[in-house]
Each structure stands twice: as structure tokens, then as C-alpha cells.
N, C-alpha and C positions, 0 to 999 in steps of 0.2 A: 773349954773356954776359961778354966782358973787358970790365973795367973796375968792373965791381962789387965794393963790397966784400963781408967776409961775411955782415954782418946782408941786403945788398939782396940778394945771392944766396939767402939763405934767407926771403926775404920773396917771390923770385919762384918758389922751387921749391912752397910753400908755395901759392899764387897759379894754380900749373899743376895741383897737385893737387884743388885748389878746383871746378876746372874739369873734371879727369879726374871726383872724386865726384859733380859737377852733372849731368855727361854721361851718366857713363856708361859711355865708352868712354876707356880711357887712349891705344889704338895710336889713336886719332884727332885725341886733346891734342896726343901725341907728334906727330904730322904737321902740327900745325899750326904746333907750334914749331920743327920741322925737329928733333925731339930722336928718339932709339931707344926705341920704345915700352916696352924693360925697364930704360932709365933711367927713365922714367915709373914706373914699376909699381916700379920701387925706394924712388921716392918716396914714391909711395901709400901703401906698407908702412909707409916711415919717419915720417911726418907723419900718416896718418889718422889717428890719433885727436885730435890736437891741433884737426887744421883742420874738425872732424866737429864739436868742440865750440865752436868760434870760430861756425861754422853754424848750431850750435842757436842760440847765442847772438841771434844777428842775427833768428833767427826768431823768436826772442822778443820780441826790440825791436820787429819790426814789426809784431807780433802786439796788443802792448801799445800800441803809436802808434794801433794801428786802432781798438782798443776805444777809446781816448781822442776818437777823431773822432768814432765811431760817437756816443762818450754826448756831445759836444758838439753832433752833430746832435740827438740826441735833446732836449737843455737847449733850442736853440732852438727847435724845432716845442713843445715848452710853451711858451716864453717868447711864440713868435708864439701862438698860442689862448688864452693869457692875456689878450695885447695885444688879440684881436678879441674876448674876453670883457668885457672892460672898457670897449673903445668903445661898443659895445652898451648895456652901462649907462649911461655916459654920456650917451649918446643920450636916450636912456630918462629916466636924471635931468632932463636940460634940456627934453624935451617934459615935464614934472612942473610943472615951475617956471614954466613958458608957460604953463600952464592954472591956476597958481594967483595969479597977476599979474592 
């Protein structure tokens, strides 16, 4: 962790926290990062709520991406049964026009 400065060190404790909340288990974050699991648990305390709410956030981004595919799927399966609604009639019109020639 030398060599960063404070914003990156607090953009990584922030980052481990992320991961202890995702997990679960902070003594496990900690072992990962080779850190003492009550520095971890120091963090947790200090940062959870910020990084709890950056979380929601994201979940909402991608909650909101999903609806937008979903209803973009949805535009196309109308746009396609449209599309075989109207070959159909065109079908349709031109055997019309054959039998009135």
C-alpha cells in the first residue's frame, strides 16, 4: 500500500470494504489482502454506509439497464409480428391483384 496517495488509499480501503460487504466475511477480505481482520472491521465501520450506498446505487443502474433490454426485446418481437403480419397481407394483396388481371 506505499506509494499511494490519499485519495487511492482511500479508494482502495473503500474497494476492500466493498468486498468484506459482498462477502460477508471481513477476516476472509483481510487474509486475502494480507491485512489484520480488525483493520478490516475498522473499515467496515468507517466506510459502510457510504460504500452500502454507492452499492445501491449500481444496483439500480443495473436494474434500470435490464428493464431497458428487457422492453427493447420486448419492441422487437412486436416490431418482428408486425413485420410477419404485413408480409402476410401483402401476400394476400398480390394473390388479389393476380386474379383481378
Amino acid at each position: 500500500m506505499r506509494g499511494l496517495n490519499s485519495n487511492q488509499f482511500i479508494e482502495l480501503k473503500k474497494k476492500i470494504v466493498r468486498e468484506a460487504l459482498a462477502g460477508g466475511n471481513a477476516a476472509f477480505v483481510a487474509r486475502q489482502h494480507e491485512l489484520s481482520p480488525k483493520t478490516v472491521n475498522r473499515w467496515v465501520k468507517e466506510y459502510r454506509d457510504e460504500v452500502e450506498e454507492e452499492m445501491g446505487k449500481k444496483d439500480k443502474e443495473q436494474t434500470v439497464s435490464l428493464n431497458n433490454e428487457q422492453d427493447v426485446k420486448k419492441q422487437l418481437d412486436q416490431a418482428l409480428k408486425l413485420i410477419g403480419k404485413l408480409q402476410v397481407e401483402n401476400e394476400i394483396l398480390k394473390d388479389l391483384l393476380k386474379k383481378t388481371k
